[in-house]
N, C-alpha and C positions, 0 to 999 in steps of 0.2 A: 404187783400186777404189771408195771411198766416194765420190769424189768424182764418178764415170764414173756411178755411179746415181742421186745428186742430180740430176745433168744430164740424166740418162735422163727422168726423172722430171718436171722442168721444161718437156721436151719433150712428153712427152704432155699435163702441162697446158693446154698454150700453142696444143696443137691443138685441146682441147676450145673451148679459147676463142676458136679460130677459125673453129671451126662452129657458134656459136652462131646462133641465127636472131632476130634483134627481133623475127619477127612471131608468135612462140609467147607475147608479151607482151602482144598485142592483145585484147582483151574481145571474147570472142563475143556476137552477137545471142541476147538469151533473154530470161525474166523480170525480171531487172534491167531498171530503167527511171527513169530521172531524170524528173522534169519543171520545164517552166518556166511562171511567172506572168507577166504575166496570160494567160489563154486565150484572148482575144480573142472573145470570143461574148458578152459582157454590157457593155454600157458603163457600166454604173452600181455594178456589183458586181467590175469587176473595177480598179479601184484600191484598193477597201475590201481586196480579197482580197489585191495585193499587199503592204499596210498591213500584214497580219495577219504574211505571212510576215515579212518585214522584222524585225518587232517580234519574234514568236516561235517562228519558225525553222521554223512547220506550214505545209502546204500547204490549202487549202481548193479545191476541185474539184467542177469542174458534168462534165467531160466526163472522162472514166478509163475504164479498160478493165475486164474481170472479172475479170484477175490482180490488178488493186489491190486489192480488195476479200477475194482466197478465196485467196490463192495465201500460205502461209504460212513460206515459205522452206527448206521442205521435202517439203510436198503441199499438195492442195485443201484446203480447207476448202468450209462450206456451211451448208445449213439453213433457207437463207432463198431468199424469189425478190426478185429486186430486177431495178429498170431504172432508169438514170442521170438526176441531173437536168437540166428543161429550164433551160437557160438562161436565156429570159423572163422566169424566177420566182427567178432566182439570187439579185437585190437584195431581193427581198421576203422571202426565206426567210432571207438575212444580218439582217435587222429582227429574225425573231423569234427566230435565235438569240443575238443579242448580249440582247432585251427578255427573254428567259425561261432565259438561259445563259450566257454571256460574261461579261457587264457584272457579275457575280458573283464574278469570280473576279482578283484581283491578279494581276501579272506572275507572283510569286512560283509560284502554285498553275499555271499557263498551262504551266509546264515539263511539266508532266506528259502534258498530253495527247500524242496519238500523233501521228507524220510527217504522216497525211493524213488529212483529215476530208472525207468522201465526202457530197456532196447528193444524194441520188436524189429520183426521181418517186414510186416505188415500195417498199416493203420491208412483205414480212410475212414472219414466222417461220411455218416449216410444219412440222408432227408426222404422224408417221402415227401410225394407233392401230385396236386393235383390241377392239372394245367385246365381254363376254362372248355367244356364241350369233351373235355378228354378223360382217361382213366389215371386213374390214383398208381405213380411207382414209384419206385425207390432207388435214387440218386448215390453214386459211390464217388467219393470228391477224397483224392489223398491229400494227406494231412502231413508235415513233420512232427505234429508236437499237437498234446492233449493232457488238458488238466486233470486230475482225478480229487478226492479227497486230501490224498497224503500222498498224493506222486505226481510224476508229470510220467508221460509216455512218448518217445522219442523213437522215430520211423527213420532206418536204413541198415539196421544191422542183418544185410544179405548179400547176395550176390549181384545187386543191382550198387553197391557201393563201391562195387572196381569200376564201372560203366557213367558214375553221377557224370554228369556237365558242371561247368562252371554256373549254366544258369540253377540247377536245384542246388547244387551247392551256397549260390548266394541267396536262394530262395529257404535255405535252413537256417545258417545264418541270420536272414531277418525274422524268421519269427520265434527262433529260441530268442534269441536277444528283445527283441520287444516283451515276451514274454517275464524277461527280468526286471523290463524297467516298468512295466506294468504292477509285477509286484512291488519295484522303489514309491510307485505315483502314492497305492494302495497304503504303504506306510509311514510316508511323509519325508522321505531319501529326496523327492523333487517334487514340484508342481507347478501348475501351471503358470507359463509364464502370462505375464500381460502383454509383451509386443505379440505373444500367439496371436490372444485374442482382437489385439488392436488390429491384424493381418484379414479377420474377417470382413470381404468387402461387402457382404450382407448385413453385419449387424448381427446374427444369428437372430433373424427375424423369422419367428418360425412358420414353415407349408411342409408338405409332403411330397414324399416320391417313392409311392408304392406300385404306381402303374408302369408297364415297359417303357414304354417311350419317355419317359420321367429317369429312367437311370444314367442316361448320357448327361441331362439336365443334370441333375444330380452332384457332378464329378465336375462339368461345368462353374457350378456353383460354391464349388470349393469344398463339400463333402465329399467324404469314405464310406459313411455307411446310412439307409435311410432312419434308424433313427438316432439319429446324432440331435436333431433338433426337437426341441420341448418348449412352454411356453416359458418355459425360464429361462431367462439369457445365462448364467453362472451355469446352472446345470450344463447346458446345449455347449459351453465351450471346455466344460471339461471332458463331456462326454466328445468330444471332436478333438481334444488332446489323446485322450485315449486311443484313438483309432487311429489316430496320426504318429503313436509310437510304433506301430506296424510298419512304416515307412523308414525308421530310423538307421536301422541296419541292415537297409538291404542297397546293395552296390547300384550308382548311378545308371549303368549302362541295362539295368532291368528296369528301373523307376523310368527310363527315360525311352525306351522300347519297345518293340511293338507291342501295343495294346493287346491283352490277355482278351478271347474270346471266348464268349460263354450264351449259355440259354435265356434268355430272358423270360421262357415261359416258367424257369426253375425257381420260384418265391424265397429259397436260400441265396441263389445268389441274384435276385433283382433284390433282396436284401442288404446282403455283404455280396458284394460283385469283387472277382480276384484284385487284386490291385496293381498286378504288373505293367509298368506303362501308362500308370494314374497320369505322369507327366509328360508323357506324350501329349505335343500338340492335339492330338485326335482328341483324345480326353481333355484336356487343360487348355482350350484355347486361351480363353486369358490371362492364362498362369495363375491361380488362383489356388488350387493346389500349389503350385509351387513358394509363391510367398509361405505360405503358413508352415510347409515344410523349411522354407530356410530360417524362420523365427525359431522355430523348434530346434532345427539342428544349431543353431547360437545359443540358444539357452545351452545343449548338452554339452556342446563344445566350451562352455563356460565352468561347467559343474566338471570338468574332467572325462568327460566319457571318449573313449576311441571311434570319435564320428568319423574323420577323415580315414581311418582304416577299413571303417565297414564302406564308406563312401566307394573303397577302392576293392576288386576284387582282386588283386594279385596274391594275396594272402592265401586264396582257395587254392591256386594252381599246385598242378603235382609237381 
């Protein structure tokens, strides 16, 4: 009898096994999507690009679809308007980001960056908003750089990259580079120092500054952005490190210049207000930004990082 049901039982295995089908094994066509190097549209940029993968396992891309960019392995993502880069401009936009990015960062740190680093033509972040008494629109703020899932997205691969200034040049600069050591903070490569936090001459005693006239105050008070502070002192200075990496690698003579002008009726940036000329006396009367940035830039300058280089923009010039 035990034996008559093993056998039973064998049998039915052996049928499942026999209807098994290979092709329930096959990958459907979807968002999944490999790619290969080189793209074959740049002849000058695309050995450098397969150079990079080789070396660091990332893709660099002029030609990609709008699932590379928004498609986050479970929905869209968004935010931004973008269009791809041109080709043409692929080698010259590899120039500036190895001259104001790359050439920055050892094998070691390179692990970090994401699968694919997207060159567009185009990228601004857009906000809607709706100013009191007024109608609801949509704000278009350019961007150099945008995180996705598995990519970052990187603005100038066009014809406005023969035309850049030294100032957007050092304005890319700082926020690809903050953007790196944002990812080191995230993985424990550094953190926060204590002379940072010992530089706060508030305490990180927490109020708000969500109203206009509170965003001068704000910057005053030694803030970047309004919510840097929470009722937790730890939290509030790390989250005030973080916004202070934005500052790291961008050339003194921007940090210290005329104060960036903007809307205050714009809730994005009475939010996050630009930061150019945070250290300008107008902004910084009592230097209070600038303490906490010179704690900061000691600590980097301790760990190794090329503070004094980003400090300087001579490195951008043609």
């Amino acid at each position: 009898m035990r034996k008559g049901l093993i056998l039973g039982l064998f049998c039915i295995m052996f049928c499942f096994t026999g209807c098994y089908n290979e092709d329930e094994l096959t990958a459907t066509e979807g968002l999944e999507f490999h790619y290969t190097v080189p793209q074959g549209q740049s002849e000058d940029a695309d050995p450098r690009i397969v150079e990079y993968f080789e070396t660091y396992g990332f893709y660099i891309l002029y030609d990609f679809r709008e699932a590379d960019m928004f498609w986050n392995n479970t929905s869209w993502g968004g935010g931004v308007a973008m269009r791809q880069g041109n080709p043409a401009y692929a080698n010259a936009m590899l120039d500036l980001i190895e001259d104001a990015f790359f050439n920055y960062w050892p094998e070691r740190y390179m692990k970090y960056l994401p699968m694919k680093v997207l060159l567009c033509s185009q990228l601004d972040d857009m906000n809607t908003c709706r100013p009191t008494g007024g109608e609801q629109y949509t704000s278009y703020t350019r961007i150099n750089l945008w995180e996705g899932f598995d990519n970052i997205a990187l603005n100038g691969c066009s014809a406005e990259i023969d035309t850049m200034t030294l100032y957007s040049k050092g304005r890319f600069q700082a926020e690809t580079n903050a953007y790196m050591l944002r990812l080191l903070l995230e993985s424990g490569e550094i953190s926060v120092p204590q002379e940072f936090i010992d530089a706060d001459a508030l305490g990180y005693a927490y109020q708000g500054f969500w109203q206009n006239s509170q965003t001068d105050s704000m910057f005053s008070a030694g803030y970047l952005n309004s919510q840097t502070l929470t009722t937790d002192v730890q939290t509030s200075a790390e989250n005030d490190f973080r916004y202070y990496l934005d500052l790291a690698a961008m050339p003194l003579e921007i940090l210290e210049g005329e104060p960036a002008v903007f809307n205050y009726d714009d809730l994005y940036l009475r939010t996050e207000p630009p930061l150019w000329g945070c250290m300008n006396s107008a902004r910084d009367p009592w230097g209070r930004i600038r303490a906490k940035y010179n704690a900061m830039i000691d600590y980097l300058r301790e760990q190794g990082f090329p503070v004094d280089v980003w400090q300087s923009s001579e490195h951008l010039k043609d």
